[in-house]
C-alpha positions as CSV (number, residue, x, y, z in Angstrom):
1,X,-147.4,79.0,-85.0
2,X,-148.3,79.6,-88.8
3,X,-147.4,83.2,-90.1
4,X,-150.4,83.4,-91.4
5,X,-152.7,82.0,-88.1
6,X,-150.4,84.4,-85.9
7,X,-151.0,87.6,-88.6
8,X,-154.6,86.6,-88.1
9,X,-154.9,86.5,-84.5
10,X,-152.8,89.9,-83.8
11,X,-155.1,91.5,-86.2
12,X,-157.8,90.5,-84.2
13,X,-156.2,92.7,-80.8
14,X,-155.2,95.2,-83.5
15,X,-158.8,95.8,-84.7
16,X,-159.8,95.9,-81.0
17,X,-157.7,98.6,-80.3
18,X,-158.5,100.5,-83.4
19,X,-161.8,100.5,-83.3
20,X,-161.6,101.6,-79.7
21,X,-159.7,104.9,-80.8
22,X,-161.9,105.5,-83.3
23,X,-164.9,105.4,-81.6
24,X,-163.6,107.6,-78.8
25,X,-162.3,110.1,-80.5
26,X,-163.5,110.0,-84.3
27,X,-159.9,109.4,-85.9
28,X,-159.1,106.4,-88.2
29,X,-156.3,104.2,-86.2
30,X,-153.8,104.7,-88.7
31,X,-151.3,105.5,-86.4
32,X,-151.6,102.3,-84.9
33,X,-152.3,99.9,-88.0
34,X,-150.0,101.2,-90.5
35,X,-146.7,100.3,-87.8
36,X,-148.0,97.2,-86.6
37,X,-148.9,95.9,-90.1
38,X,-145.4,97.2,-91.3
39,X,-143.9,94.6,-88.6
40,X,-145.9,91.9,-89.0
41,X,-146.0,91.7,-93.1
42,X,-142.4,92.2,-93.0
43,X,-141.0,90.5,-89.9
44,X,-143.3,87.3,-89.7
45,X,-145.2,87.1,-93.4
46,X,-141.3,87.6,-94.9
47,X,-142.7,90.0,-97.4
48,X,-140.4,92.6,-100.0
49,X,-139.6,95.8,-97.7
50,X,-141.0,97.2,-101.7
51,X,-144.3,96.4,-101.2
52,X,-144.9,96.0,-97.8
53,X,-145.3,100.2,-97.2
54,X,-148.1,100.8,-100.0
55,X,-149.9,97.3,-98.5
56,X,-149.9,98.4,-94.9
57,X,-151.1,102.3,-95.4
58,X,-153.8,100.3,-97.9
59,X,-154.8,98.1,-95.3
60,X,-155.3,100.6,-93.1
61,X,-156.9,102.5,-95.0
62,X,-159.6,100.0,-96.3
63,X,-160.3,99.2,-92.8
64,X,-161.5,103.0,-92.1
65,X,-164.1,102.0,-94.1
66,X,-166.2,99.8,-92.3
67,X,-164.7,100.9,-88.8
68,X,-165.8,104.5,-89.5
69,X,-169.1,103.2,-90.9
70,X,-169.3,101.3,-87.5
71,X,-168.7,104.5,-85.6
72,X,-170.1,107.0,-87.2
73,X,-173.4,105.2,-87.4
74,X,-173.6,104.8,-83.4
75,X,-172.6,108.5,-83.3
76,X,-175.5,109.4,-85.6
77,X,-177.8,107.3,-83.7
78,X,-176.9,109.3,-80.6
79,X,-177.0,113.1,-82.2
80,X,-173.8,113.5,-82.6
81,X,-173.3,113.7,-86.1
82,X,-174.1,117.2,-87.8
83,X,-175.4,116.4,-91.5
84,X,-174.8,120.2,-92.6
85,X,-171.2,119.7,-91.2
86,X,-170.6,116.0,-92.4
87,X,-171.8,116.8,-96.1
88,X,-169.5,120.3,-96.9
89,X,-166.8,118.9,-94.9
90,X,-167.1,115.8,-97.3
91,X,-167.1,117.9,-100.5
92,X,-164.3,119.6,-99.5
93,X,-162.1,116.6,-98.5
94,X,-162.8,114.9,-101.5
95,X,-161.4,118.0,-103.9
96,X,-158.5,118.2,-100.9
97,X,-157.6,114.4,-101.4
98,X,-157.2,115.0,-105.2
99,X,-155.0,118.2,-104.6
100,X,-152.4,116.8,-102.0
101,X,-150.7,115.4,-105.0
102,X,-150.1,118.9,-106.3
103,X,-149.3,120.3,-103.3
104,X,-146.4,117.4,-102.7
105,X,-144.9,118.9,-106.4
106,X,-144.9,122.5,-104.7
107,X,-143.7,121.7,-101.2
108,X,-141.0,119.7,-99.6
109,X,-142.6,116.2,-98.1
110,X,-140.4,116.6,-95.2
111,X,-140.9,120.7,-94.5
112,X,-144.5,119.9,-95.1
113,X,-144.4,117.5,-92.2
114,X,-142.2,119.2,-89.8
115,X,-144.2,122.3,-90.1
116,X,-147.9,120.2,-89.2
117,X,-146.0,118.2,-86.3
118,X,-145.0,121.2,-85.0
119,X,-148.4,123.1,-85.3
120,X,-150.5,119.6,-84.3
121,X,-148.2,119.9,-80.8
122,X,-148.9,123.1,-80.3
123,X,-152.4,122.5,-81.1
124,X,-152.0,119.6,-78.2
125,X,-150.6,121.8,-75.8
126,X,-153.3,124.6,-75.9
127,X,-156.4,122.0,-76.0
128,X,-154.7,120.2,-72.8
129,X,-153.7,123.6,-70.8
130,X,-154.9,126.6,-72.5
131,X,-158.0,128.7,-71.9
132,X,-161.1,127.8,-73.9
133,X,-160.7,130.3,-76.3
134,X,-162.8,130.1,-79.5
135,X,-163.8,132.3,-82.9
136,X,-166.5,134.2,-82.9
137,X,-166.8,133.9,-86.5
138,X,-169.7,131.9,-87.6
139,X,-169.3,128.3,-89.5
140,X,-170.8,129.1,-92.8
141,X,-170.4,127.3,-95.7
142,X,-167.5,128.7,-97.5
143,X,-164.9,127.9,-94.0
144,X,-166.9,124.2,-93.7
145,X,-165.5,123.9,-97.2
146,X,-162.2,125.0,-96.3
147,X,-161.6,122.7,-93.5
148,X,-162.1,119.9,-95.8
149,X,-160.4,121.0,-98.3
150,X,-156.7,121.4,-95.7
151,X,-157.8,118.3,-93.9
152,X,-158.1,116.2,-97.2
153,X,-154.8,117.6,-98.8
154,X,-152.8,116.9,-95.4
155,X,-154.3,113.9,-95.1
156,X,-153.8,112.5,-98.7
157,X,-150.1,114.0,-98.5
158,X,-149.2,112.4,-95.1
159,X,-151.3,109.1,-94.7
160,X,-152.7,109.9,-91.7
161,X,-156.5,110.0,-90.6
162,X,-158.8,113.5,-90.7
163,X,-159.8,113.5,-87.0
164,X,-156.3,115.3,-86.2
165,X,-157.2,118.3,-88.2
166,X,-160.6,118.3,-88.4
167,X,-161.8,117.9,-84.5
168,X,-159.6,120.9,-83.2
169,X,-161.0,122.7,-86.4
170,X,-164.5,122.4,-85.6
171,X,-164.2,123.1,-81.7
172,X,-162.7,126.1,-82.7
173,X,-165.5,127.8,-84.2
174,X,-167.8,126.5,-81.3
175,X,-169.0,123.3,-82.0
176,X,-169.5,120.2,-79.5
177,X,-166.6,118.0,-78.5
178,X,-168.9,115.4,-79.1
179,X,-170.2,116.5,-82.3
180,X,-167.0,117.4,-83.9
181,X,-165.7,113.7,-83.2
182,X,-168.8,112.4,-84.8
183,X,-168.6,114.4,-87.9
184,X,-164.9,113.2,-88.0
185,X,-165.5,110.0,-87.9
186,X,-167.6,110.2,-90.6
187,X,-165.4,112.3,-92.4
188,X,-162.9,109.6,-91.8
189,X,-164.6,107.3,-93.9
190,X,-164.8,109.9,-97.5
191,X,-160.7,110.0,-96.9
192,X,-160.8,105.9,-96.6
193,X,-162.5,105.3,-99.7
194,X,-160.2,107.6,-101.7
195,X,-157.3,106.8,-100.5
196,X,-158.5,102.4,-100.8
197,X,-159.2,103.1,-104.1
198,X,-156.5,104.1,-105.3
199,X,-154.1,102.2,-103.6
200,X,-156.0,99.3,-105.2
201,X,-155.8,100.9,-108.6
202,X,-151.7,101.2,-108.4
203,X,-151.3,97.5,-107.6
204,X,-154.0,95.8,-109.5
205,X,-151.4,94.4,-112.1
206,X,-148.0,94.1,-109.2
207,X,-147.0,90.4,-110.1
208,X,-144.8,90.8,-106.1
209,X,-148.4,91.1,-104.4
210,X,-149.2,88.3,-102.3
211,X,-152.0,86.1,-102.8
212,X,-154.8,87.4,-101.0
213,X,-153.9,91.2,-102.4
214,X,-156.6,93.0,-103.5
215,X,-154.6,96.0,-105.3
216,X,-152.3,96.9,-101.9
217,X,-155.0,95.9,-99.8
218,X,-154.1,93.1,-98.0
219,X,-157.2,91.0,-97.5
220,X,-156.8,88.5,-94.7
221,X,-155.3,91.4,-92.3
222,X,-158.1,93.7,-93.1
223,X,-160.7,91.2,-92.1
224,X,-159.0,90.2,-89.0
225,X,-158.5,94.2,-88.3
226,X,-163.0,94.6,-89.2
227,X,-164.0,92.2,-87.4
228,X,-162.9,93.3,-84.6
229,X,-163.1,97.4,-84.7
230,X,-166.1,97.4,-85.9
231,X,-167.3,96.0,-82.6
232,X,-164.9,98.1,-80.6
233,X,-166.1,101.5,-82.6
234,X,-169.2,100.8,-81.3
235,X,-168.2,100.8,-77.7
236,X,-165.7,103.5,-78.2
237,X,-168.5,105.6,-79.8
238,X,-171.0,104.9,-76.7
239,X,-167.8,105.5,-74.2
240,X,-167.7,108.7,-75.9
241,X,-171.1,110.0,-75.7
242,X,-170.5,109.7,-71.8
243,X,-166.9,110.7,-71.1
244,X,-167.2,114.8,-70.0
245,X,-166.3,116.9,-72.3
246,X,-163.0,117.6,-70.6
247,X,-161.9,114.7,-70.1
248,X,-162.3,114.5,-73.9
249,X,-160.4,117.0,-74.6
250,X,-157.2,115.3,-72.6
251,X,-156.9,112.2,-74.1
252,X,-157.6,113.6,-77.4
253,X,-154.4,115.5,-76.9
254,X,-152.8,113.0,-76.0
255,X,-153.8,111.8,-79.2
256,X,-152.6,114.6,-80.9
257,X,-149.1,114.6,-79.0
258,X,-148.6,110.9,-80.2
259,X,-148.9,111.8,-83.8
260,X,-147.1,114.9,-83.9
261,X,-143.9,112.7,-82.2
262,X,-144.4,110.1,-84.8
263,X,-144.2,112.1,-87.5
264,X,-140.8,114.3,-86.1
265,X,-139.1,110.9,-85.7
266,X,-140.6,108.9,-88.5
């Protein structure tokens, strides 16, 4: 088979599986992408171990876009999305996103992710077996703001999606299960564009890209990945207005358990 048909057509189930996640529990299916892109654009489309990093957290990225669009949307159309929540939460990621660079001058990379595996299992732990204890402070403006603003610097630091910080933030201070994966995966979609962008800035001019590049995005696998999780967010979204709130809760730390091992061992 032709690299290129058999990058296509794994894309496809890639985007299926993405979109799922995303759906179900409002984060953006990095975890998945960037690891299977990083195999496939090295190991079968024979690209430069240089370029292929920066193309597959791209990629990924770009295809937060339209699969957070995709979910979110079906989230808003069944109530779970929290404008108030979604539009603070946005303004503060976006400032986040620009400080993460400043932050990586002022703390070690690897301390920096050592230290959030370790609280993100913990966080796992207690949302799988611990008591339902929550703040009885009240979600004003000011700590909306400073949700974004952590979850947009972690998230521009480490590459990985909102919903990780962001969900166990806002069931903290008493919000929905439901309602705090629909504001992520909105969320999701202001740390995308960001993040797109300016991976497409830094390789506009990179005579190694590939044709097909778009900056580091990496056009064909992106559309393979959308066409497909953008259906799947849909269903995930709809799966996850019915699943019961506890059951939520488990496989999201689940979730949460999977990216806190990744990132100890990556």
């Amino acid at each position: 088979m032709e690299p290129l048909l058999f990058l296509i057509i794994s894309c496809v189930f890639l985007g299926l599986i993405a979109g799922l996640m995303a759906g179900l529990l409002g984060i953006g299916g990095g975890l998945i992408i960037v690891p299977a892109l990083l195999y496939l654009l090295q190991i079968k489309m024979g690209m430069s171990i240089d370029i292929v990093m920066p193309m597959a957290v791209a990629t990924s990225l770009s295809t937060i876009i339209f699969t957070g669009c995709s979910s979110s949307l079906t989230h808003w159309r069944l109530g779970n999305v929290d404008m108030r929540i979604f539009a603070l939460c946005s303004v503060g990621i976006a400032l986040g996103a620009i400080g993460g660079a400043q932050l990586a001058a002022l703390m070690p990379a690897v301390l920096l992710k050592n230290i959030f595996a370790t609280l993100v299992m913990l966080l796992a732990l207690r949302m799988a077996f611990g008591k339902n204890h929550t703040s009885q402070s009240t979600l004003n403006r000011p700590r909306l703001l400073g949700i974004g603003v952590v979850t947009g610097s972690i998230s521009s630091l480490l590459g990985i999606g909102g919903g990780a910080l962001l969900v166990p933030a806002l069931v903290w201070f008493r919000i929905s299960m439901k309602v705090a994966i629909g504001c992520a995966a909105a969320c999701g979609m202001v740390i995308a564009i960001f993040g797109t962008a300016s991976f497409m800035l830094a390789g506009w001019n990179n005579p190694d890209l590939p044709t097909g590049s778009l900056g580091y995005v990496y056009l064909p696998a992106m559309l393979a990945i959308v066409s497909a999780s953008m259906l799947s967010a849909n269903w995930g979204a709809r799966l996850s207005h019915r699943l019961p709130t506890l059951t939520l809760k488990k496989i999201f730390a689940g979730f949460l358990i999977l990216v806190s091992l990744r990132m100890f061992f990556s």
